[in-house]
Each structure stands twice: as C-alpha cells, then as structure tokens.
N, C-alpha and C positions, 0 to 999 in steps of 0.2 A: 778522735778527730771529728765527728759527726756531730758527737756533741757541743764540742768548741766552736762548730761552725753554727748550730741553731742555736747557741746563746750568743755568741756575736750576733746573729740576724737579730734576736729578741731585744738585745741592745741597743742598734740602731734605731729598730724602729721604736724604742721606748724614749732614746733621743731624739729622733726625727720628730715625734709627737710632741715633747715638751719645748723642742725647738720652735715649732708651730704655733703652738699655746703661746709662747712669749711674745713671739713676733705680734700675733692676735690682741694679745691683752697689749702692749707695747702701743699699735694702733689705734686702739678704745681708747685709751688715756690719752693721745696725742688728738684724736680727733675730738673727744670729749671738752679738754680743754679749751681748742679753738672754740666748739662750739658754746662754751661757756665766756671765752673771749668776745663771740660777736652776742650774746647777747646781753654781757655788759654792756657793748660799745652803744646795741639798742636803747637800752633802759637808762644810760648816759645822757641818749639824744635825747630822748625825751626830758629827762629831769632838766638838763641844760637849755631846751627850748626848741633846739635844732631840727627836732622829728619832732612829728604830729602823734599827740595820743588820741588815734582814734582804732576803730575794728581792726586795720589793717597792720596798727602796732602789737592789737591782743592778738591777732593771727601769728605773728611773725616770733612773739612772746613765750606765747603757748605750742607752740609749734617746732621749735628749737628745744624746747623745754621738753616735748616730748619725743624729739628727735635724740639727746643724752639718753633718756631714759631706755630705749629701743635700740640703743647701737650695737650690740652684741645679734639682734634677728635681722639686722639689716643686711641684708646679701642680695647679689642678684636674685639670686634664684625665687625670692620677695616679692623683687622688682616685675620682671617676668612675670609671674602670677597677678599684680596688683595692675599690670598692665592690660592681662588676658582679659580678669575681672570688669575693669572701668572701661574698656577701649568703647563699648557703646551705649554706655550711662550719660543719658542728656543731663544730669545731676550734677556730677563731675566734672562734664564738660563745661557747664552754665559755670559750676562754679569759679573754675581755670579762668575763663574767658573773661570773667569778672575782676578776677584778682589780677590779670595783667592790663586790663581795662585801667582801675584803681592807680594799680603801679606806675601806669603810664603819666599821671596827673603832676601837675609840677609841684601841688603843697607832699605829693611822697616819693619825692624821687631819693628821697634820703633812706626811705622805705625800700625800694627798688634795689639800691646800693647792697642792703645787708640781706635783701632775699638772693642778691647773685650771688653775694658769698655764702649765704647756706646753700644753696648748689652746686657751688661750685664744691665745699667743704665734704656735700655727702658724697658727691659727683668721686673725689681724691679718695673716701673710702671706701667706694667699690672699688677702685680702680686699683689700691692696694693691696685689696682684702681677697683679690683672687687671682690668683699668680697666672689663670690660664688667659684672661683676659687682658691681661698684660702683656703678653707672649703675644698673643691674639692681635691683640692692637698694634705691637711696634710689628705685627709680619702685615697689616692692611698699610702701617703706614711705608712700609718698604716699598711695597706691589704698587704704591698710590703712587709715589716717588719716582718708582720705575717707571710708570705709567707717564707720568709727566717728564719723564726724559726721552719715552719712548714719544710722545706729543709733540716733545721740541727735536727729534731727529726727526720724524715728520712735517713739521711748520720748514726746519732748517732746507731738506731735502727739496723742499716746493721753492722754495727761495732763490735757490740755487740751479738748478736740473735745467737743463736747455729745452726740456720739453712745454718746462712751465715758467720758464724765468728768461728776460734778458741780458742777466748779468754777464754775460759769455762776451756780448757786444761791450759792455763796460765797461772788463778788466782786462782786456788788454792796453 
C-alpha cells in the first residue's frame, strides 16, 4: 500500500510537470506568433507607406525580433531584476524618455500604435506565464472593488444621514 501511494505521488507530479510544460510551451507559441503577427503588420507599414522607416521602426523591428527570440527567459522574476538594475541609470532613463518623446510625434503615431501592442502582448505573457500573479491580481482587483463600494456606502451614507444631508426635509 505505501508503495502504491509513492508511485501514485511520483505520478502526479510527473503529470503535473508535463502538464506545466505544455501549458508553457502552449503560451510561447501563442505569444511568439502574435509577436510575429505585429511585426508583420510593422514591416507592412512600412513597405505600404503607412509607417515611417526611420530609427524608431529599426527599434520597434529589432526589438520584437528579439523579444521572439527571449520568450522562454522572460518572467517576472527578469522583470524585477531588470527593474532593480535600471531604476537609477540616467542612460535608460534618457533613453525611455526619448523613445516616448519620438512616439508622441504625429509622423509615428502608427509607431506608437504597434509599441502599445508589444506591451501590451509582453504585458498578457507575464500575466499568463505565472499563475500566482494572477491569483494575486484578480484578489487586488476584488479588495479595489470592495474598496469602491466601501467608498460608495460612504459617499451614499453622507448623502443621506440627517447629520450631513437635508434630504429628511425633502422626502417627506
């Protein structure tokens, strides 16, 4: 019986693990392709006329290009570190500030367009890619939620209250 019970565990988690793997590699390929989809759509504009080939489209080019190539290291846990790293690099910053600088210009707002959607695209594979974050998020966005009902039985309560309101005179 002890035995049956630690190969069933060993089992599990041999499924649990391959379970995981798929779901992982499932999301590489799915994110991979979008990211291959917008930078068609990039390389479209340009050839069509639409976008500007200038730095801003080799940035966004090259950048996506090696966003594919790096999808499998991309994790938070990356993120966090690459945060820790740059948070007081005037380099970084200069550069940031430039590139939404740029963005902002109306010959690349078509530019702008496909950088929100690589954000948003990497943004959907964190947000995937770690179940605890996930969890994490739909429990801030409960407590937010709460939070703003507890705000509007608040706002309500002042509205009404004879202390603070004259609606008492009103409704009869």
């Amino acid at each position: 019986m002890l035995y049956f019970l630690i190969a069933m565990l060993i089992m599990l988690a041999l499924f649990d693990k391959a379970l995981r793997r798929g779901r992982f590699e499932l999301l590489f390929t799915d994110t991979r392709f979008k990211l291959f989809a917008l930078r068609d759509e990039l390389r479209d504009g340009v050839i069509n006329g639409t976008l500007p080939e200038n730095r801003w489209f080799e940035y966004l080019d090259t950048s996506i290009t090696k966003a594919i190539d790096l999808l499998p290291t991309i994790a938070v846990w990356e993120v966090f570190g690459l945060v820790l790293r740059y948070k007081n690099d005037s380099t970084v910053r200069h550069a940031q500030l430039t590139l939404i600088d740029a963005l902002s210009e109306d010959e690349n707002q078509g530019l702008s367009d496909i950088y929100a959607k690589f954000v948003v695209c990497i943004a959907e594979l964190l947000f995937q890619r770690h179940l605890g974050i996930r969890v994490g998020m739909t429990a801030v966005v409960h407590v937010v939620g709460r939070t703003r009902g507890l705000k509007k039985r608040f706002a309500e309560i002042v509205t009404v209250a004879p202390e603070t309101s004259t609606l008492n005179q009103y409704a009869q």
